[in-house]
C-alpha positions as CSV (number, residue, x, y, z in Angstrom):
1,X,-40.5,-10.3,-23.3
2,X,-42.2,-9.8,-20.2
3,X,-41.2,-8.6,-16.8
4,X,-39.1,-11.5,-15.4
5,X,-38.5,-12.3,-18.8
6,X,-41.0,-14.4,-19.7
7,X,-42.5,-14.5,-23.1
8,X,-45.7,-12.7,-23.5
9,X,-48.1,-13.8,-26.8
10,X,-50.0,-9.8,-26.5
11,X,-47.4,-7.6,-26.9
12,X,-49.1,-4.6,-27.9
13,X,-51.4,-3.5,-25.3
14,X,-52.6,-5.4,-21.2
15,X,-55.8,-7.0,-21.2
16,X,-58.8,-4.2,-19.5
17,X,-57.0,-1.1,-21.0
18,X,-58.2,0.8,-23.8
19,X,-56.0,3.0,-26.3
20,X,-58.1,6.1,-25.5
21,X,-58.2,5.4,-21.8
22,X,-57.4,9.1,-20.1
23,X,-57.3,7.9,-16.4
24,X,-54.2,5.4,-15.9
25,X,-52.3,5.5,-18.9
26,X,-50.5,1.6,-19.1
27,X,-47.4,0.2,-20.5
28,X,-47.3,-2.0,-23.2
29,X,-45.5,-4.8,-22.5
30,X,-43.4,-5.0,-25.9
31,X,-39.8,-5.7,-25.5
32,X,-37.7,-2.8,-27.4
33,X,-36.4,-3.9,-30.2
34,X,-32.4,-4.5,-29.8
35,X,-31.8,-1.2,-31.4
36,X,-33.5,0.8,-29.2
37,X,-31.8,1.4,-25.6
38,X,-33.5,0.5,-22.4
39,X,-34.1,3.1,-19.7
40,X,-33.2,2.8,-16.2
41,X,-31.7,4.1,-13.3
42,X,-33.5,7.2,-11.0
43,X,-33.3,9.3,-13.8
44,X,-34.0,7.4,-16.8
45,X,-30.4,7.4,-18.4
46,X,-29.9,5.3,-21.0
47,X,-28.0,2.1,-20.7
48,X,-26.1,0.9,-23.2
49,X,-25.8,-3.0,-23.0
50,X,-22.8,-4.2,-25.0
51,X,-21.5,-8.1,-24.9
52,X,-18.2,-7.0,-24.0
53,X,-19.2,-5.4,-20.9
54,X,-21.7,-7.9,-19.8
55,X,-21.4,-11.7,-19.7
56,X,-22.4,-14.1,-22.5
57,X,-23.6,-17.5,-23.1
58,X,-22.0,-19.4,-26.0
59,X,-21.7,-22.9,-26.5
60,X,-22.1,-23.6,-23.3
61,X,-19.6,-21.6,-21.9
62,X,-19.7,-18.4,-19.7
63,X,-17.7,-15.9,-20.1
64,X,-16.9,-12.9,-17.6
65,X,-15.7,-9.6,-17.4
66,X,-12.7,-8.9,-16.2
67,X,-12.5,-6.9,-12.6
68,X,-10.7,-6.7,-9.7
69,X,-12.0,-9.5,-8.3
70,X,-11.6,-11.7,-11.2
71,X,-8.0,-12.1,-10.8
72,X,-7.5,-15.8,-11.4
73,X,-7.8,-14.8,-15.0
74,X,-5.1,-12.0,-14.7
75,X,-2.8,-11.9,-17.9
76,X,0.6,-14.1,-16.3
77,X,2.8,-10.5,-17.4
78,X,0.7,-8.3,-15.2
79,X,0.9,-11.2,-12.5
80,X,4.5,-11.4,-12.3
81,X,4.6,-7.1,-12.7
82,X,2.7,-7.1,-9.5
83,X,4.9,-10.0,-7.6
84,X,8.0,-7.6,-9.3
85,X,6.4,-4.5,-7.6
86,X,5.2,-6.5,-4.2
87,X,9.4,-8.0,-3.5
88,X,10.6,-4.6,-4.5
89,X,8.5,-3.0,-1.6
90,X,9.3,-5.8,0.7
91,X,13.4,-4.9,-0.2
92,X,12.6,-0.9,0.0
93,X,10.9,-2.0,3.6
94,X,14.5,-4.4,4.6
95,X,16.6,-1.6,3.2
96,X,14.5,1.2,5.4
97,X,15.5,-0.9,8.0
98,X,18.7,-1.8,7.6
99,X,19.4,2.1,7.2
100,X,18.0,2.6,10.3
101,X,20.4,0.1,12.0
102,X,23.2,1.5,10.3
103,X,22.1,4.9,11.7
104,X,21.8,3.7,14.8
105,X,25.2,1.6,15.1
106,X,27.0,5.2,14.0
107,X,25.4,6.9,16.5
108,X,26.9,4.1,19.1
109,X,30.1,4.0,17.7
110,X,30.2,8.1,17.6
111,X,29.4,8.0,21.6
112,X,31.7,5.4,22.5
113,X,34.1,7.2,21.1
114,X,33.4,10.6,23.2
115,X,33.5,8.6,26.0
116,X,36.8,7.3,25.4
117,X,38.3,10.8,24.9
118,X,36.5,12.2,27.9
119,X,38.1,8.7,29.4
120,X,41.5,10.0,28.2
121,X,41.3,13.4,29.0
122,X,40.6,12.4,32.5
123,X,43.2,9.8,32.5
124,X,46.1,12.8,31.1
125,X,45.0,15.1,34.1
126,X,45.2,12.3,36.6
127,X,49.0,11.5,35.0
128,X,49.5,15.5,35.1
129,X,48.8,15.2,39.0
130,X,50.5,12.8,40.2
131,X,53.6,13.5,37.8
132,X,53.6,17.4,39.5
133,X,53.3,15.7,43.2
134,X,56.1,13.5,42.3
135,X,58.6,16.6,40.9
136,X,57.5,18.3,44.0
137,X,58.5,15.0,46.0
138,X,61.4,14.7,44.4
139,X,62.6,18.4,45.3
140,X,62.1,17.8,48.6
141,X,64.4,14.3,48.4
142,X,66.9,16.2,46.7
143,X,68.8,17.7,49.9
144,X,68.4,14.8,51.9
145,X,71.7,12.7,52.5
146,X,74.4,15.4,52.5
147,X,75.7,14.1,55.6
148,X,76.9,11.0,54.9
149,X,78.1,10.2,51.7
């Protein structure tokens, strides 16, 4: 097979190049055989092409690998797994929040709260006050009205 994978009828050796030809040695332009492995890549690694990791034609079908990308032919168990996964975030997320609401509504309640003692503290020293002014008004009404029965 040739370069773009057209069929070539010389498949030994290029027309204008000899076999003992020291100058520009050229390549052949024989297809390996299916048991040999085709070199490629900057180093020359070998690369192993396999059907299941490449796609195939077969009665006029094509059939991918699967990838990432390829998810419209996801397996419907690992679909649902992921939606499973996906509402459990979305519930850790609404539960996050509602802790932080809860936080925040204790916090409120906690402060109110010190501001109604402080409220009633205030409020006992104000009755403290005005009960010792009215004792001490109250002693000085006491020896009023002696005179006159």
């Amino acid at each position: 097979m040739g370069l773009f994978g057209h069929h070539s009828t010389d498949s030994t050796t290029t027309p204008g190049s000899s076999s003992n030809s020291t100058r520009s040695p050229r390549r052949s332009n024989a297809e390996p055989t299916p048991t040999e492995s085709r070199r490629s890549g900057l180093f020359g690694s070998k690369r192993n092409e396999s059907p299941s990791t490449t796609a195939s034609v077969s009665s006029g079908s094509i059939k991918h690998s699967s990838s990432i990308l390829h998810r419209n032919r996801e397996d419907p168990s690992i679909s649902a797994a992921r939606d499973q996964v996906t509402a459990a975030e979305g519930a850790e997320k609404a539960a996050d929040r509602a802790l932080v609401a809860a936080r925040q509504s204790v916090k409120d309640a906690r402060d109110h709260v010190k501001k109604l003692e402080k409220e009633a503290a205030e409020d006992a020293r104000l009755a403290r006050i005005k009960q010792d002014q009215a004792a001490s008004i109250s002693k000085r009404a006491k020896p009023l009205g002696r005179h006159g029965h």
